[in-house]
MDTraj code that builds the backbone (N, CA, C; nanometers):
import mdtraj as md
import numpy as np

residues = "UNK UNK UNK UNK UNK UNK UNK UNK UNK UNK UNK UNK UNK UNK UNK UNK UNK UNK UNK UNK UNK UNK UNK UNK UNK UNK UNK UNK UNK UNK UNK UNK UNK UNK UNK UNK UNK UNK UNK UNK UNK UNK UNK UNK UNK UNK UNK UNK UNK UNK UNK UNK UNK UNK UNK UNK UNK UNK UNK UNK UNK UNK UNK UNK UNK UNK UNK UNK UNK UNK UNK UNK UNK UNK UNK UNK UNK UNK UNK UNK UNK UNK UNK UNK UNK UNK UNK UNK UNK UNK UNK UNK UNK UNK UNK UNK UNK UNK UNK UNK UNK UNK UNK UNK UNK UNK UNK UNK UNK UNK UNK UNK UNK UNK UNK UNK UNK UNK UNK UNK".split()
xyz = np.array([
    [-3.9613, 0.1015, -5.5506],
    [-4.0984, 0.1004, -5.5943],
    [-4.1370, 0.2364, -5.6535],
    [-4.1279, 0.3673, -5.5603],
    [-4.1357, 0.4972, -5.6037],
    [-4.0386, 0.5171, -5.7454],
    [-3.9757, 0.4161, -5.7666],
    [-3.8604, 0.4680, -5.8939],
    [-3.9492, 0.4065, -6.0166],
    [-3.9680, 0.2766, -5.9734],
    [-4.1080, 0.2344, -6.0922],
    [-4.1681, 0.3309, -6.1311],
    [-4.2517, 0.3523, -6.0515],
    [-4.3667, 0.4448, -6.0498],
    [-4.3577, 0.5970, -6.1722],
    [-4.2226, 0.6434, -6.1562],
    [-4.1501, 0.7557, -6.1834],
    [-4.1661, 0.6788, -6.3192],
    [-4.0608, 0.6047, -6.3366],
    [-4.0104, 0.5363, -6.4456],
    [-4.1307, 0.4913, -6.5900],
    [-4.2506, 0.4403, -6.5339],
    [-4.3398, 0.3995, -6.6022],
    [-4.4541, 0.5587, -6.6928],
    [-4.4063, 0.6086, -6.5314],
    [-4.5255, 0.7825, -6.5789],
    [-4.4051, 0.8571, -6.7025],
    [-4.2870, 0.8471, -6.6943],
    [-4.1859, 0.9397, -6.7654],
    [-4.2699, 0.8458, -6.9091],
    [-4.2382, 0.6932, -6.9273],
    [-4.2531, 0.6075, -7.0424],
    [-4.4194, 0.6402, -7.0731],
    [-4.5088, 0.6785, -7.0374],
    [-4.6091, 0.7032, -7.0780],
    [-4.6481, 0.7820, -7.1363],
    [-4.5725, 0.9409, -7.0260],
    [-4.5812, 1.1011, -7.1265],
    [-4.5119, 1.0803, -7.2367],
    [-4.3922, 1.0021, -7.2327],
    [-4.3082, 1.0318, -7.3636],
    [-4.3708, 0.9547, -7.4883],
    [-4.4532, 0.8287, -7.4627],
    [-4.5552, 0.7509, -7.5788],
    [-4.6095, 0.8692, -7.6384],
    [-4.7523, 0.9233, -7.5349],
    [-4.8358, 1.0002, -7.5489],
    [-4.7957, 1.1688, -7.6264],
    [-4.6911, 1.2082, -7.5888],
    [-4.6017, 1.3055, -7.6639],
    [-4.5955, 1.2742, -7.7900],
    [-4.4987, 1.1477, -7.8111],
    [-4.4558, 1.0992, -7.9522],
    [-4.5985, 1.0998, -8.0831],
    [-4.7200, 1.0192, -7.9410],
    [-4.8219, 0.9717, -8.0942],
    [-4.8957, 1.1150, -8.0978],
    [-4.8975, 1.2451, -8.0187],
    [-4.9049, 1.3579, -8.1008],
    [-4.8346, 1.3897, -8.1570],
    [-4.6893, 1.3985, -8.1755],
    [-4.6415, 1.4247, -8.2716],
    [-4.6462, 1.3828, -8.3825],
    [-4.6703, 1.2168, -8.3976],
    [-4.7050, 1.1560, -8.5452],
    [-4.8265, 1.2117, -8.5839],
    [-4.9512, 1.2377, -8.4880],
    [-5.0551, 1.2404, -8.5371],
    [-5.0784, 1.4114, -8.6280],
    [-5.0130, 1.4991, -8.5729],
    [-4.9437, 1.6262, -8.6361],
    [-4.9109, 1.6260, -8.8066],
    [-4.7779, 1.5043, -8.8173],
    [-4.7323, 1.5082, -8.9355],
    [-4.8401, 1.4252, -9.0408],
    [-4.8823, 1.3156, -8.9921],
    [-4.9783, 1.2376, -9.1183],
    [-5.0810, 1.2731, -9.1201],
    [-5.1128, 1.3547, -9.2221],
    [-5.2104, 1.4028, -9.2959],
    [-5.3228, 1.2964, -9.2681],
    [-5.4544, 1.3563, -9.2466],
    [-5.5634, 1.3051, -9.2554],
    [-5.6118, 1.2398, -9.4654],
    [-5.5764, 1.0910, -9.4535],
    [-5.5992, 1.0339, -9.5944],
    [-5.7424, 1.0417, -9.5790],
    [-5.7796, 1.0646, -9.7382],
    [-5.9556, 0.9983, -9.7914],
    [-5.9009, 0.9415, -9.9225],
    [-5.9774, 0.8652, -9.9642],
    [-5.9731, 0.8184, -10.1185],
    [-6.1403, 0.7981, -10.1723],
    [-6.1365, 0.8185, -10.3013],
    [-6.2519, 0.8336, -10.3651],
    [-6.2436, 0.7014, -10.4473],
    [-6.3565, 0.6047, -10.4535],
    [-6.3455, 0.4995, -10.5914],
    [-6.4120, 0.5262, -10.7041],
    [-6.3771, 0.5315, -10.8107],
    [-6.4464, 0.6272, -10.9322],
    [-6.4234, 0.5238, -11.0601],
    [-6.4256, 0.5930, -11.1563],
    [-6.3985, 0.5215, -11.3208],
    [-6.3768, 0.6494, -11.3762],
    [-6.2469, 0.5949, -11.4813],
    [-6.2417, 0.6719, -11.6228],
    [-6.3740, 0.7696, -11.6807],
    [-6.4760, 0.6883, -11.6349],
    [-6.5913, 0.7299, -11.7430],
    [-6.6855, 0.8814, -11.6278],
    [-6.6012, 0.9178, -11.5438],
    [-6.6562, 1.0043, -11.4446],
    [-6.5764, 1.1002, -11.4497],
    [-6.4416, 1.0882, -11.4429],
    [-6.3394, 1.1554, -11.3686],
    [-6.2717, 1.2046, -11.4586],
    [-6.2157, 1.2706, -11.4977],
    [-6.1199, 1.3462, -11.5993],
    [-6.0148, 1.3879, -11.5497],
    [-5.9396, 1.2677, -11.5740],
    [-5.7843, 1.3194, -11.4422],
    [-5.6847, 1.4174, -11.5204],
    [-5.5963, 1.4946, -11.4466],
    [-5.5264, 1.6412, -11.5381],
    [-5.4337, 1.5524, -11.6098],
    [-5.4398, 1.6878, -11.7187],
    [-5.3177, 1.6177, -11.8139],
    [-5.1909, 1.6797, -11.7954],
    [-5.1336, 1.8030, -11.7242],
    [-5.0108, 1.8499, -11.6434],
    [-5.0511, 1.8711, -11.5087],
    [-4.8746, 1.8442, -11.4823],
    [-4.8620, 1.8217, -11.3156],
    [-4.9649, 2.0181, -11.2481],
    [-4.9646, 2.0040, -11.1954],
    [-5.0479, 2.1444, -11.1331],
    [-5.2063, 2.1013, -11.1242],
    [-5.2359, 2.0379, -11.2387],
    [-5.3947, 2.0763, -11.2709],
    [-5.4836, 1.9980, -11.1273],
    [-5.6308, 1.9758, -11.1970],
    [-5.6826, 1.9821, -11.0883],
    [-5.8160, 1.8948, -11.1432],
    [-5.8972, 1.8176, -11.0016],
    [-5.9720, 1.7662, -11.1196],
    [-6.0910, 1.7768, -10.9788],
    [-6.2500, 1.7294, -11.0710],
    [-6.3760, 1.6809, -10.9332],
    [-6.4080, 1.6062, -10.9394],
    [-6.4238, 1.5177, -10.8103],
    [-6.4184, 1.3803, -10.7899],
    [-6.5359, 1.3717, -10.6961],
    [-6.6039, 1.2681, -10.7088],
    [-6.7361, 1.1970, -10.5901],
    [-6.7312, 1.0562, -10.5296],
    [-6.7185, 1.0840, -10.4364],
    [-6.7361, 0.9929, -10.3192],
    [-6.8530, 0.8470, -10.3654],
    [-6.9597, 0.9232, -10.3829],
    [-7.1226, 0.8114, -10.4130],
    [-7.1942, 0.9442, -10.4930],
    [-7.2997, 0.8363, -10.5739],
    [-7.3918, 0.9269, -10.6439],
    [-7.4766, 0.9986, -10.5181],
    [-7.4533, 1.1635, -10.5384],
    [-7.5451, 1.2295, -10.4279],
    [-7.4909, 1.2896, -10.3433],
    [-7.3251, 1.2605, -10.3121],
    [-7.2056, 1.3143, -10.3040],
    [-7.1492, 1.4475, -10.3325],
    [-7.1063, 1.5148, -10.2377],
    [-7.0598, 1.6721, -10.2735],
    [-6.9080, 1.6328, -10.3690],
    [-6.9059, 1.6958, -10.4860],
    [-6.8233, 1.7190, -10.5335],
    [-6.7300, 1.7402, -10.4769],
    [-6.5708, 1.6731, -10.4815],
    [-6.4413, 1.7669, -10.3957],
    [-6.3670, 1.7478, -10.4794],
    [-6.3333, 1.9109, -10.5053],
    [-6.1714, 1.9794, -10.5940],
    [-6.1066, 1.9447, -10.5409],
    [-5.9797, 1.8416, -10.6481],
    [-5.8247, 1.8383, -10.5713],
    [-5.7811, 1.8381, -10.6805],
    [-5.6132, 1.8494, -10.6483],
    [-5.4992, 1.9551, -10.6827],
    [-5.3830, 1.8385, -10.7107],
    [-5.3145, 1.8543, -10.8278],
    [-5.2338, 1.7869, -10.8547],
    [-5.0841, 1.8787, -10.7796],
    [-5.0275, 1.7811, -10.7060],
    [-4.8988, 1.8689, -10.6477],
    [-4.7317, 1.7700, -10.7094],
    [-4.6098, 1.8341, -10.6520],
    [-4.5165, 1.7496, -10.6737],
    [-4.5346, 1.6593, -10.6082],
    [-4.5861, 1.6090, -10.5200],
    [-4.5608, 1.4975, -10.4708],
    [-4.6605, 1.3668, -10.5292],
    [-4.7513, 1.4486, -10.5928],
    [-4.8499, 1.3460, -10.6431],
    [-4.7707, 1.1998, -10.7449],
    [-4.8395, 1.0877, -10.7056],
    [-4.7909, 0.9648, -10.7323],
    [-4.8957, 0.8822, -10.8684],
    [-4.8520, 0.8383, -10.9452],
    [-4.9418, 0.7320, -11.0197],
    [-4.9535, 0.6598, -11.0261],
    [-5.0110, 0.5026, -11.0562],
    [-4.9898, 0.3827, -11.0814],
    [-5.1236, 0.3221, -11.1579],
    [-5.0113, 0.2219, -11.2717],
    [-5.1447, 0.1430, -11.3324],
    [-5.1365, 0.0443, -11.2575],
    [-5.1680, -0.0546, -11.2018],
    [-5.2014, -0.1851, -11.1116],
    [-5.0562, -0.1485, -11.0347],
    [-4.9910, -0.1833, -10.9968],
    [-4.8629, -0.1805, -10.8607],
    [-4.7709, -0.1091, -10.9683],
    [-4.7910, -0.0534, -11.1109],
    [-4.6612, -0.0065, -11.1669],
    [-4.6721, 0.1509, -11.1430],
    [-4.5459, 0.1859, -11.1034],
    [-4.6086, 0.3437, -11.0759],
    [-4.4966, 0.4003, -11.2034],
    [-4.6188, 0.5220, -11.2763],
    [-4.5696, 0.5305, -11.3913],
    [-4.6296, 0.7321, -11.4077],
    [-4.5636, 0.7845, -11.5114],
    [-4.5156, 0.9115, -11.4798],
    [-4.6879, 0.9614, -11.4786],
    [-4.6957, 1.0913, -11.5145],
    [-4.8409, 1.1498, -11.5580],
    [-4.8420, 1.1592, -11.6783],
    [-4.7340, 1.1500, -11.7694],
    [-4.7246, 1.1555, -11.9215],
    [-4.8261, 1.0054, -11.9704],
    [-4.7150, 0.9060, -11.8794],
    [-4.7672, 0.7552, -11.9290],
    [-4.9211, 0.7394, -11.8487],
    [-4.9708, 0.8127, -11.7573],
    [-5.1004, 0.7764, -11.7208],
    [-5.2160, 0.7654, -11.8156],
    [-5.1710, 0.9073, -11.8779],
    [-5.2862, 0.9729, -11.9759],
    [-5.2667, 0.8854, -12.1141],
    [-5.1417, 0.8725, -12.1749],
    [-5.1236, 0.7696, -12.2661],
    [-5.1984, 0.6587, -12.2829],
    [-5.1793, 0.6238, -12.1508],
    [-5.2530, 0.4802, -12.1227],
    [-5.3745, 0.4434, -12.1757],
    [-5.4283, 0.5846, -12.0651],
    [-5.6179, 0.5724, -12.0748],
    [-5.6423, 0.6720, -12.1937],
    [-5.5854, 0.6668, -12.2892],
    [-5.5906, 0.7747, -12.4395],
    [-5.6813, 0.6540, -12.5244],
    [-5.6673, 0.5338, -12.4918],
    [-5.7370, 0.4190, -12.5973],
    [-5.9058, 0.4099, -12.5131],
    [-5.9445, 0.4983, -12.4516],
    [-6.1023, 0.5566, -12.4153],
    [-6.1615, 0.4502, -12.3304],
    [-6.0716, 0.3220, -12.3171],
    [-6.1911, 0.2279, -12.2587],
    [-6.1783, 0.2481, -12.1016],
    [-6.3105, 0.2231, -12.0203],
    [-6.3512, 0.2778, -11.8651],
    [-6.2519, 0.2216, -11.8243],
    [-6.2155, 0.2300, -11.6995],
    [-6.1086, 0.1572, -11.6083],
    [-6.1737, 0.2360, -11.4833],
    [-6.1659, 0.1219, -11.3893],
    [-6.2103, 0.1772, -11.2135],
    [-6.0422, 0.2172, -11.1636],
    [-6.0681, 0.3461, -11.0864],
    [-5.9690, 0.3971, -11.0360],
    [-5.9643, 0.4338, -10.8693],
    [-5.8719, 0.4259, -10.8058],
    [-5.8807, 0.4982, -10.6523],
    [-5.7931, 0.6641, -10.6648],
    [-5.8376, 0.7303, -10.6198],
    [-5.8229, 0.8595, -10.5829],
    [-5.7556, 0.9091, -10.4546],
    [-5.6470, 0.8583, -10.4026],
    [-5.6199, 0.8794, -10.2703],
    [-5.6091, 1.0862, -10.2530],
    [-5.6313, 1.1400, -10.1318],
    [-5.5835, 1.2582, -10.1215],
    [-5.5718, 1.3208, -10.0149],
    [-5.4868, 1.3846, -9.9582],
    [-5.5165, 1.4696, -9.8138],
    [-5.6101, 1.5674, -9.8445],
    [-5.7322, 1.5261, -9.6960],
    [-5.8209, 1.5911, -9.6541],
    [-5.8157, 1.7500, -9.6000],
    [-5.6928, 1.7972, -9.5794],
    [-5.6800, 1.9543, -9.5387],
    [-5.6543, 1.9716, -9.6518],
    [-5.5765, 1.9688, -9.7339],
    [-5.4995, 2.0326, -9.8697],
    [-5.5424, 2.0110, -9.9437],
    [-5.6518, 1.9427, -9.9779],
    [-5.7218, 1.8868, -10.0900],
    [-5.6196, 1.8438, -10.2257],
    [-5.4745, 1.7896, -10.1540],
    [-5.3928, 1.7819, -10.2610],
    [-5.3629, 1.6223, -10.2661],
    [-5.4126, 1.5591, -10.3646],
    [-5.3993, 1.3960, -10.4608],
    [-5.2451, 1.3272, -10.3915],
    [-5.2449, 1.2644, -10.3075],
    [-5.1221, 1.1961, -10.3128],
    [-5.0987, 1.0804, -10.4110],
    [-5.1908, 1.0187, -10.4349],
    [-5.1566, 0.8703, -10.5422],
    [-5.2815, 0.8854, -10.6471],
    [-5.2892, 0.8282, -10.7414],
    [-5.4303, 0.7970, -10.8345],
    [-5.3763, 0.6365, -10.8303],
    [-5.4314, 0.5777, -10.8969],
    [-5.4247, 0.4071, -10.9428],
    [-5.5532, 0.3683, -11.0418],
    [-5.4747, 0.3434, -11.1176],
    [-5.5703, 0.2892, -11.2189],
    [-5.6301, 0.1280, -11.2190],
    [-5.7268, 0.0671, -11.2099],
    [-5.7542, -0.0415, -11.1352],
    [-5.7298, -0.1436, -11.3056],
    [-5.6196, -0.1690, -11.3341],
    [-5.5372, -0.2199, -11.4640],
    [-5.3919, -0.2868, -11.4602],
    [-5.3734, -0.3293, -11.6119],
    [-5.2102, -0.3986, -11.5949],
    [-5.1703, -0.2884, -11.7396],
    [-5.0383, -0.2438, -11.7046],
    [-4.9682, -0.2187, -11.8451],
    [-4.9756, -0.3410, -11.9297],
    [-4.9802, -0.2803, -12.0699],
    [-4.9579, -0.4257, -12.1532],
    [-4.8178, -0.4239, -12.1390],
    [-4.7293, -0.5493, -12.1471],
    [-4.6194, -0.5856, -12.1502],
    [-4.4964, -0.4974, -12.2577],
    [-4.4120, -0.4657, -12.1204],
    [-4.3355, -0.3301, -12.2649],
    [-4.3267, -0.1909, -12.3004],
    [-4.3995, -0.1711, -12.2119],
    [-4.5019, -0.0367, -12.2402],
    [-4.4459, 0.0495, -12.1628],
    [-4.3629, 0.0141, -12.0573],
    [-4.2874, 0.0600, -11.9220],
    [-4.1298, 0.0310, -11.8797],
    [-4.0496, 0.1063, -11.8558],
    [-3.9162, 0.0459, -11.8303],
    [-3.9374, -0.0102, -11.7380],
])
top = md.Topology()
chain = top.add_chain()
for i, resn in enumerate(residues, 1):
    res = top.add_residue(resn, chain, resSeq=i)
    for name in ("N", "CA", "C"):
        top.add_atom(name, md.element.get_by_symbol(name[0]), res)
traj = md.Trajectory(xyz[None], top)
């Protein structure tokens, strides 16, 4: 019975250990929902852009890094082909994902389809 006991408290610290440790590595996510017609996303990797939450909303600077990701609807496509894309001016709704300490962009998404072809 005393070995239970042992057995269950060891399996508990070691849960409770583990989900601080995950909670350590994954970055606190936010994402912003915006449009083309707001946002002026960078045109090289480094740059940086300001984004709002809701009208009335504090502005928040973020940072294009290597790890930053793109996609037009589920196609994920370079930063060359992002800007290409949205070069023909018409609005498109976008999500803004980014870590909240680093203020650095992990994904954009353009709320769209490539036209057919347009993409390897």
């Amino acid at each position: 019975m005393w070995t239970r006991s042992i057995t269950l408290t060891l399996l508990i610290g070691a849960a409770l250990l583990n989900g601080s440790a995950f909670a350590e590595k994954a970055a606190p996510q936010s994402a912003i929902e915006a449009s083309t017609a707001n946002v002026t996303l960078p045109r090289t990797d480094g740059g940086s852009l300001l984004a709002r939450g809701c009208v009335g909303c504090q502005a928040v600077a973020l940072q294009l890094d290597a790890s930053s990701r793109f996609f037009v609807g589920k196609q994920e496509v370079s930063l060359a082909e992002l800007n290409t894309f949205l070069a023909d001016g018409v609005t498109r709704g976008l999500t803004i994902m980014y870590d909240q300490k680093a203020h650095t962009i992990t994904r954009i998404v353009i709320h769209a389809e490539l036209p057919k072809g347009t993409h390897k």
